[in-house]
C-alpha positions in Angstrom: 25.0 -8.0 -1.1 27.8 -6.0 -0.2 28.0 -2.3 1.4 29.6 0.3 0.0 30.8 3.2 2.0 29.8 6.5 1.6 30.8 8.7 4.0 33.0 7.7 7.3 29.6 6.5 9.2 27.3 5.7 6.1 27.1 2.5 4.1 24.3 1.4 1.9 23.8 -1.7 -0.4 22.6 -1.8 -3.7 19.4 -3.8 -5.1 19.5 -5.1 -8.4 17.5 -3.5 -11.6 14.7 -6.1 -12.2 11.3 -7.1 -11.0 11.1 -8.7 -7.8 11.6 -12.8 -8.3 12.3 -16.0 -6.1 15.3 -16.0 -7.9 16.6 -12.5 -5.9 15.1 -13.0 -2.8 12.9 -9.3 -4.0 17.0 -7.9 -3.9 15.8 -4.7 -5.9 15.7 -1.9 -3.8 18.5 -0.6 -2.0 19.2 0.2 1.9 21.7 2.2 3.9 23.3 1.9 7.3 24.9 4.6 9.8 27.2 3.5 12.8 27.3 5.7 15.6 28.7 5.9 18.7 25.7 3.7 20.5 24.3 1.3 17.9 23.5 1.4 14.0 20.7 3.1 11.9 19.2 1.6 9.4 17.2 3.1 6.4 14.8 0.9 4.6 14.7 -2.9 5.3 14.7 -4.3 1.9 12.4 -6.7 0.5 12.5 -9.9 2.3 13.2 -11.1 6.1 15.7 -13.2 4.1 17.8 -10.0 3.1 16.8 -8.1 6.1 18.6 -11.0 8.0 22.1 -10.6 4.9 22.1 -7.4 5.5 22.4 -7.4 9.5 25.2 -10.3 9.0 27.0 -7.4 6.9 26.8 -4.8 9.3 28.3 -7.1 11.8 31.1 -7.9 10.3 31.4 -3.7 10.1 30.5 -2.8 13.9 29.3 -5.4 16.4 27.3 -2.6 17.7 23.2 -3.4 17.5 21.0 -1.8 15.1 18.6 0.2 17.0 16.6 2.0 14.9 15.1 1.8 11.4 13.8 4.7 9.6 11.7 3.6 6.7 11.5 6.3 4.0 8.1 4.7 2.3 6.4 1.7 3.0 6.6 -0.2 -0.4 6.8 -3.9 -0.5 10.4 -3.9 -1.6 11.5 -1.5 0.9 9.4 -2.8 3.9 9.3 -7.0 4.2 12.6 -7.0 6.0 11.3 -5.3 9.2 10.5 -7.8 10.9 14.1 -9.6 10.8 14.8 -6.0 12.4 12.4 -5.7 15.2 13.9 -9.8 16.2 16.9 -7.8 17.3 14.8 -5.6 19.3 15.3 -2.2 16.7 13.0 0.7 16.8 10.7 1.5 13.6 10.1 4.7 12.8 7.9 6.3 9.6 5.6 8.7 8.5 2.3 8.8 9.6 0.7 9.1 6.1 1.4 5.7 6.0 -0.7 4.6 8.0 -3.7 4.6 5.6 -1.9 2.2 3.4 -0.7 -0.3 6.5 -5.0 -1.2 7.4 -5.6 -1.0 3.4 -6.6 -3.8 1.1 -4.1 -3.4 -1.5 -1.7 -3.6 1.0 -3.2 -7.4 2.4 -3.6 -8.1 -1.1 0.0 -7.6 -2.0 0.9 -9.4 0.9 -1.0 -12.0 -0.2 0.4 -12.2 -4.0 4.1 -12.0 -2.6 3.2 -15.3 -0.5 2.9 -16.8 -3.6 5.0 -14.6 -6.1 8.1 -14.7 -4.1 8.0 -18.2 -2.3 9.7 -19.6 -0.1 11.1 -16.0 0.7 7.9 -14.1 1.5 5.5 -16.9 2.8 3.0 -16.8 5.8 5.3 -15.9 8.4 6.0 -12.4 6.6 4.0 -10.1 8.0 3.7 -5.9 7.8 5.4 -4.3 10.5 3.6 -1.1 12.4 5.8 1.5 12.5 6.9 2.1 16.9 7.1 6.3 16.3 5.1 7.8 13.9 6.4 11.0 12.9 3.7 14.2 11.8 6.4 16.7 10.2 9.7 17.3 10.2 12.2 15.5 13.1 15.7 16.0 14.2 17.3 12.8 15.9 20.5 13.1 17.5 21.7 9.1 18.0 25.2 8.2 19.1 26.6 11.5 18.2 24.9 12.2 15.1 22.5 14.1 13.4 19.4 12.8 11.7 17.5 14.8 9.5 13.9 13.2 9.1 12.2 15.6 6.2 8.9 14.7 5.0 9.0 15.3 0.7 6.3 13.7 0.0 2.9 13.1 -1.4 5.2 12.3 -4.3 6.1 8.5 -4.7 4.0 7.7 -1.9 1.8 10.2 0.8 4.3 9.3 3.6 7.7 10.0 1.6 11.0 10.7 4.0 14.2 12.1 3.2 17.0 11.1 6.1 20.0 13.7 5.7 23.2 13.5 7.7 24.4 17.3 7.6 27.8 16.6 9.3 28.9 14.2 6.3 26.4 15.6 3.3 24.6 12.2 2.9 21.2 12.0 2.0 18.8 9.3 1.5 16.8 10.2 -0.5 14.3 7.1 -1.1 12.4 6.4 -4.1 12.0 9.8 -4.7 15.0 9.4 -7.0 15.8 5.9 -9.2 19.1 6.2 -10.6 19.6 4.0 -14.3 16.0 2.6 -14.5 12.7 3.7 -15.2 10.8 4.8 -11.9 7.6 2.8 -10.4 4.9 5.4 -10.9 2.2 3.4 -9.5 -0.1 5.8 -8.2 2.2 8.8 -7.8 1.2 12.9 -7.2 3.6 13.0 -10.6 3.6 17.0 -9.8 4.0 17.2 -6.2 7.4 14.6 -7.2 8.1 16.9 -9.0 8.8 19.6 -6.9 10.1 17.4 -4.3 13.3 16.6 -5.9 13.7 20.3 -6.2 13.8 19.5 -2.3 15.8 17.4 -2.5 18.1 19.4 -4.2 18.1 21.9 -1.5 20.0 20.0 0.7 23.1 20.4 -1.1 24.1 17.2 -0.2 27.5 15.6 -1.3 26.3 12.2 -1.4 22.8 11.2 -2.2 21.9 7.1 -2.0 18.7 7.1 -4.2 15.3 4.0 -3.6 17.2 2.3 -6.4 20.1 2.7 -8.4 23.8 3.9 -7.5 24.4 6.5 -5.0 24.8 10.0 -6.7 28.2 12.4 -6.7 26.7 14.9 -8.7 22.7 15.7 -7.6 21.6 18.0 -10.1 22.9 16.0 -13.3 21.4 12.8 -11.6 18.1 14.2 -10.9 17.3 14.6 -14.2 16.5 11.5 -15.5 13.5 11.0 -12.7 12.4 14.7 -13.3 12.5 14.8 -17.3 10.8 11.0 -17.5 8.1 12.4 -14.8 7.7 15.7 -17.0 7.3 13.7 -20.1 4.7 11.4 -18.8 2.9 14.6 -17.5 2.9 16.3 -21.2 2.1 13.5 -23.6 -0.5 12.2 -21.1 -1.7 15.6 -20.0 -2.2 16.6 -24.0 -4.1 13.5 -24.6 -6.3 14.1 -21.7 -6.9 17.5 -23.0 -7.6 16.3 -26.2 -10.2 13.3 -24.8 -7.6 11.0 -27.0 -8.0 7.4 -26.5 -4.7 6.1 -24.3 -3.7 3.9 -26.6 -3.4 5.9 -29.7 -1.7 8.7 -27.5 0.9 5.8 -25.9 2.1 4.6 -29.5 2.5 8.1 -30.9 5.0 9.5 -28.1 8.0 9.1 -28.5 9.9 6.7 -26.0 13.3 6.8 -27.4 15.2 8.8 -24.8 14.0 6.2 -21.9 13.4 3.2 -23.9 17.0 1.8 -23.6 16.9 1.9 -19.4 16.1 -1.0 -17.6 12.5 -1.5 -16.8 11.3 0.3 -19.5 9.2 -2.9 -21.1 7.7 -3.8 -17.7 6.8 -0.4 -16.4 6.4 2.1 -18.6 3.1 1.2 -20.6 1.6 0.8 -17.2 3.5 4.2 -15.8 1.8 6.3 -18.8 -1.5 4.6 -18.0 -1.6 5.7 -14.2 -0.4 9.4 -15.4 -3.2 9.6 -18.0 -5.9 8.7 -15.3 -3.9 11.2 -13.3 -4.1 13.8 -15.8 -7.7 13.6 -16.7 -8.3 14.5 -13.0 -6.2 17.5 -12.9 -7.6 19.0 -16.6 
């Protein structure tokens, strides 16, 4: 784990391109850091209170100035498990309220559950879901230490409660899974359309820098969007046709044609089950 500066206040670290494992602690998303004036921001809180705890011994060898918030920009597993090696140092928590359906929701006790045995000894029963201290309805400037935060709501697109964190002074955005950078994006159970349009958002904030969910942070947005956009659009046309036609999934899954994606990591592990979700998806919207 090791930060990487983006701008004169912004740092992130990167997570590694695999599946979650004992092995990497869950490493595989990344998170970013801004020091202020007052204290430090953090955005996500990675996958484990292991590497929630890694990353705080980073930022101190940065700034000994405490972290006091953490702005979560969607509350997925590997983005989320860290929080409560964050709230130990007495941060703040702040999210989007669409979130809150899937903090009281089954699947997310369930996953909780599996990670206790999936990812021992580094999620075990100790690790627990953090609630969120703000909960934010729309659209929210913060002004903390001398700069300014940009919360922007983008989704339902990845998930309902999707957040975009912009710094305007520096032109660094964090941007969330909303964009994965050299890998194959976690559908799951995605508005594919509404994602869509929200890098088109994303876009819009002209930003210099943008530190994607996973992946290497971006110089050049538009180019780097792409991949996300086009693999989304793709999904939506094969599967949307073969919803149209009533075809079975399987036949229509082994007659697209992968080659453009299939070399990027993840592909094996996620994209069978990415085309699936969008084929269910598209039978909705026919």
């Amino acid at each position: 784990m090791v930060p990487q500066r983006v701008s004169a206040s912004a740092w992130y670290v990167q997570g590694l391109s695999a599946l979650g494992s004992p092995a990497n602690q869950n490493f595989i998303s990344n998170a970013g850091f801004v020091v202020t004036r007052t204290g430090v921001v953090v955005i996500d809180a990675l996958g484990s209170p292991a590497l929630a705890r890694q990353l705080l011994a980073q930022i101190r060898r940065i700034t000994p100035l405490p972290v006091t918030h953490v702005i979560l920009t969607h509350y997925h597993a590997d983005h989320v498990y860290g929080l409560q090696a964050f709230k130990a140092v007495g941060a703040k928590v702040i999210a989007h309220r669409a979130a809150q359906e899937y903090l009281g929701s089954e699947t997310a006790r369930l996953r909780l559950e599996a990670s206790r045995t999936e990812l021992a000894p580094w999620i075990d029963g100790d690790t627990h879901l953090v609630v969120p201290d703000e909960w934010l309805d729309g659209p929210r400037d913060l002004e903390i230490g001398g700069v300014n935060f940009q919360l922007r709501p983008v989704g339902p697109a990845h998930t309902p409660e999707d957040l975009a964190i912009y710094l305007p002074q520096e032109k660094v955005l964090f941007a969330g899974d909303i964009v994965f950078r050299n890998r194959i994006p976690y559908v799951g159970q995605a508005d594919s359309r509404h994602w869509i349009a929200s890098l088109e958002e994303i876009l819009r904030f002209q930003a210099g820098v943008i530190v994607p969910g996973h992946g290497p942070a971006s110089h050049d947005a538009r180019a780097d969007l792409e991949l996300t956009r086009d693999y989304l659009l793709y999904l939506r046309e094969v599967m949307g046709q073969a919803a149209r036609d009533m075809s079975p999934f399987d036949e229509a899954y082994a007659a697209a044609d992968w080659s453009r994606f299939e070399k990027l990591p993840l592909f094996k592990v996620a994209n069978r089950m990415n085309a699936y979700n969008t084929y269910l998806l598209m039978e909705q919207e026919k």
